[in-house]
MARDOZA-182654 format. One line per field, with one value per residue: residue number from 1; x, y negated, z of N, C-alpha, C in turn; residue in three letters. Coordinates in Angstrom, 2 decimals. Example, Ala and Ser with C-alpha at 12.3 -4.5 7.8 and 13.67 -1.06 7.14 Angstrom:
BEGIN
i <- (1 2)
n_x <- (13.19 12.85)
n_y <- (5.69 2.25)
n_z <- (7.80 7.08)
ca_x <- (12.30 13.67)
ca_y <- (4.50 1.06)
ca_z <- (7.80 7.14)
c_x <- (13.20 12.90)
c_y <- (3.30 -0.03)
c_z <- (7.80 7.87)
aa <- (ALA SER)
END
This chain:
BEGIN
i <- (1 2 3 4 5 6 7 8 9 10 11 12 13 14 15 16 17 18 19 20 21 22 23 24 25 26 27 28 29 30 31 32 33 34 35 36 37 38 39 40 41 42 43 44 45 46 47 48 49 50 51 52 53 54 55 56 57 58 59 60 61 62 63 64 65 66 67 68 69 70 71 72 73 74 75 76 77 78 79 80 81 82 83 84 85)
n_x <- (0.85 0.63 1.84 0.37 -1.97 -1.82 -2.24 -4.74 -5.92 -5.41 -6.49 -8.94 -9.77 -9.52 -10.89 -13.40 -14.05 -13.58 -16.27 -17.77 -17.77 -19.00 -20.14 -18.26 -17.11 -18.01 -16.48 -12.51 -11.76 -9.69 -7.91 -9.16 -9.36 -10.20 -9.53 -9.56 -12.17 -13.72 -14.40 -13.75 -13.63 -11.39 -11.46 -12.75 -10.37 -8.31 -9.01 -9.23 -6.52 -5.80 -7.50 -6.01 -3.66 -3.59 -5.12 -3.47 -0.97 0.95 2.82 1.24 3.34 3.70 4.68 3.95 0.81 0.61 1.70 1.45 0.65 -1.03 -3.25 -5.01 -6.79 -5.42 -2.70 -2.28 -3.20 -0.78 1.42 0.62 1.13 3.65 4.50 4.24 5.65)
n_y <- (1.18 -2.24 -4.89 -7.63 -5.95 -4.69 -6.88 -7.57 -6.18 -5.24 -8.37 -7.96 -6.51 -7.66 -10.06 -8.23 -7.47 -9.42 -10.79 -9.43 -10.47 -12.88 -15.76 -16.40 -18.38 -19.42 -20.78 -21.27 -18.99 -17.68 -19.91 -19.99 -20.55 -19.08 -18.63 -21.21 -21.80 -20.36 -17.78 -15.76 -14.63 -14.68 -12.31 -10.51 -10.92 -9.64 -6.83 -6.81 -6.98 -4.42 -3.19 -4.00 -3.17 -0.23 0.17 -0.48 0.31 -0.87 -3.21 -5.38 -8.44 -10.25 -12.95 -12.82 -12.80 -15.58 -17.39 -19.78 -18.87 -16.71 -17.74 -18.19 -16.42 -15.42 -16.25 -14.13 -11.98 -11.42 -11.81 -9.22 -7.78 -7.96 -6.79 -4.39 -3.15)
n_z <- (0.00 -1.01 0.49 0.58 0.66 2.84 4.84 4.29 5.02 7.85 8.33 8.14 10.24 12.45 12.45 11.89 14.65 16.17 15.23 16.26 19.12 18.32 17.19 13.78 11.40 8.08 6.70 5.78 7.15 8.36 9.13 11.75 14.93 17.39 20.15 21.06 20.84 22.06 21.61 22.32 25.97 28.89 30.05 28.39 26.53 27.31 26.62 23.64 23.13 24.13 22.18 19.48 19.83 19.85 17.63 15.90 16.48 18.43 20.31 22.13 23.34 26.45 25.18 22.87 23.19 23.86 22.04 19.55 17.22 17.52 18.43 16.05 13.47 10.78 11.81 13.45 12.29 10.52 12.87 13.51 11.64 11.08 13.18 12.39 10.47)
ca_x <- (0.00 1.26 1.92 -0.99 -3.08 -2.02 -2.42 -5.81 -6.40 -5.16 -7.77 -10.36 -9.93 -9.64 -12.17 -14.37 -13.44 -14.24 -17.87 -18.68 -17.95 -19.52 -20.06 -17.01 -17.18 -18.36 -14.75 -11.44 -11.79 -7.78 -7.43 -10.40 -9.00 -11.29 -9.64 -9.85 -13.71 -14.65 -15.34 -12.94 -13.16 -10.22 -11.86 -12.20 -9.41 -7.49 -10.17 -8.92 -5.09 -5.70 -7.71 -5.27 -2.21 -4.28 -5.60 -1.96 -0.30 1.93 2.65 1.90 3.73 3.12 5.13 2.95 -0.21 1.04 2.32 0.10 0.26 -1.80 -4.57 -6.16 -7.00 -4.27 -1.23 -2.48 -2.71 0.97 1.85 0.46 1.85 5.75 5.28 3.94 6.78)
ca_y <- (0.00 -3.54 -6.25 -8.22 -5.20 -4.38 -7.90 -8.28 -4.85 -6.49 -9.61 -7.51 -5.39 -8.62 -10.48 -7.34 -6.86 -10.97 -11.20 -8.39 -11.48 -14.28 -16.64 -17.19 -19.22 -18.95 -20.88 -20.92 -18.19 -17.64 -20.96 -20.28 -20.71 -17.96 -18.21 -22.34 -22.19 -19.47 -16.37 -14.49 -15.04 -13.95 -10.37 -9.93 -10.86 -8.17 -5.70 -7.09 -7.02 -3.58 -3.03 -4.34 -2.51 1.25 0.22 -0.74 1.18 -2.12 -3.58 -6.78 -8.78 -11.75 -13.86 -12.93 -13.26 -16.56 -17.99 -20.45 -17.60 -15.28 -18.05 -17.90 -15.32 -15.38 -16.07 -13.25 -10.94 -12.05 -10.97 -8.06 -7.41 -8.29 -5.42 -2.80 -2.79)
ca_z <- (0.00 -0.98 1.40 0.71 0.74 4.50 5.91 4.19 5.83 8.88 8.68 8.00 10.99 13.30 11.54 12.06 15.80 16.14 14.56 17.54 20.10 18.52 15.79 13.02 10.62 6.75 5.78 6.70 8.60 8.59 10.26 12.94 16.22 18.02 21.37 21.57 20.19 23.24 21.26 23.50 26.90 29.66 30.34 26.97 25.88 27.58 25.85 22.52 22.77 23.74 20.92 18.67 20.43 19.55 16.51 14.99 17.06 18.34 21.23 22.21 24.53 26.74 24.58 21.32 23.46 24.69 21.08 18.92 16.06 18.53 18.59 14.99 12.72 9.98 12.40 14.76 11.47 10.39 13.56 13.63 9.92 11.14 14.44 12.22 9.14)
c_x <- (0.90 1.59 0.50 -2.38 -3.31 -2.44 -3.57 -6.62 -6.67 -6.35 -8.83 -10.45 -9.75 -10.76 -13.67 -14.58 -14.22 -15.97 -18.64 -18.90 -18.41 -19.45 -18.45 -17.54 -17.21 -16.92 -14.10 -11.31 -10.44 -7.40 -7.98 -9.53 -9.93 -11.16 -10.20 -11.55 -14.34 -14.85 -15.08 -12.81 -11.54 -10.47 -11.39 -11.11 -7.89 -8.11 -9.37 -7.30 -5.23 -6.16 -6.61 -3.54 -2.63 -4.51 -4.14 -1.14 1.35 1.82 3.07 2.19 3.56 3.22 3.88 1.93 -0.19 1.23 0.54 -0.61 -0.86 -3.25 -5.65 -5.96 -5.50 -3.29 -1.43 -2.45 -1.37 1.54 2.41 1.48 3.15 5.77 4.77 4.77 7.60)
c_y <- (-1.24 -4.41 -7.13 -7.32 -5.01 -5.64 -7.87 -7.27 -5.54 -7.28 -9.23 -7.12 -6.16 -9.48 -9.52 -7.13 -8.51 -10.79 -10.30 -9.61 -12.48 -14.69 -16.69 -17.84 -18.82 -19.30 -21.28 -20.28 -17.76 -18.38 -21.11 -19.97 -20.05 -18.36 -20.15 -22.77 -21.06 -18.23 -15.63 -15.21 -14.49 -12.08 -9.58 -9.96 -10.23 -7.23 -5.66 -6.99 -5.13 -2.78 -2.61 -3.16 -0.83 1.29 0.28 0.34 0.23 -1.90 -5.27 -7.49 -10.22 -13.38 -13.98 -13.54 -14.69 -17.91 -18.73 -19.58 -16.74 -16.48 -18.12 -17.20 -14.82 -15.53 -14.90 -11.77 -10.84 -11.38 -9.39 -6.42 -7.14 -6.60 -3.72 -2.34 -1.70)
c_z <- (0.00 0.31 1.56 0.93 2.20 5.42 5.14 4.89 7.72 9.37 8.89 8.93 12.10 13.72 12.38 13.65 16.42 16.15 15.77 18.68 20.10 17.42 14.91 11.80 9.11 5.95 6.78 7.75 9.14 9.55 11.52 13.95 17.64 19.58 22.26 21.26 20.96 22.78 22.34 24.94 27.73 29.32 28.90 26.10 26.19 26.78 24.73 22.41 22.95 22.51 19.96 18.69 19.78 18.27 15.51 15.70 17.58 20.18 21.62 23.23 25.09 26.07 23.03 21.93 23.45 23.42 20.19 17.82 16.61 18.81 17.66 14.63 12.06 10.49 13.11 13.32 11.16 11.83 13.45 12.60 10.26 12.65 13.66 10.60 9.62)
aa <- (UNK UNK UNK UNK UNK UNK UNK UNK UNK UNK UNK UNK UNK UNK UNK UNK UNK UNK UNK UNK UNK UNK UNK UNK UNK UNK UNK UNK UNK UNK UNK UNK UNK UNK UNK UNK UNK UNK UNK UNK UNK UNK UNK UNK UNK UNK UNK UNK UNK UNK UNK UNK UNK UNK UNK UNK UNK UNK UNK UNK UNK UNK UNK UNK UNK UNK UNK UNK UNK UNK UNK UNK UNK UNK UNK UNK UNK UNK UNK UNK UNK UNK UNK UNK UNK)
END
């Protein structure tokens, strides 16, 4: 699978994981900022890193959580993309 194929894999599977907690947005959903617009609260947003950690098979650490990349969509895929090469 390409590069662009796995990170759109990626979005989708964030994206998809998202829309369970709450409204996103019809555009720029790449740039949506999920965690500063409430979708995810605290609780949940332990729920969701583990998620993410099982689903990829990654691990993410306080620094990722912590980073501005880890607050919208498309940097948090990118991430995801760079721990699972």
């Amino acid at each position: 699978m390409g590069k662009n194929k796995k990170l759109i894999k990626i979005q989708n599977e964030v994206t998809t994981y998202l829309k369970k907690c709450g409204n996103l947005p019809k555009k720029n959903l790449l740039n949506f900022r999920y965690l500063d617009q409430g979708i995810i609260d605290s609780l949940n947003l332990i729920k969701f890193i583990f998620f993410l950690e099982k689903k990829f098979k990654i691990k993410i650490k306080t620094k990722d959580s912590e980073s501005d990349q880890f607050r919208y969509i498309g940097g948090l895929a990118k991430l995801i993309f760079k721990k699972i090469k």
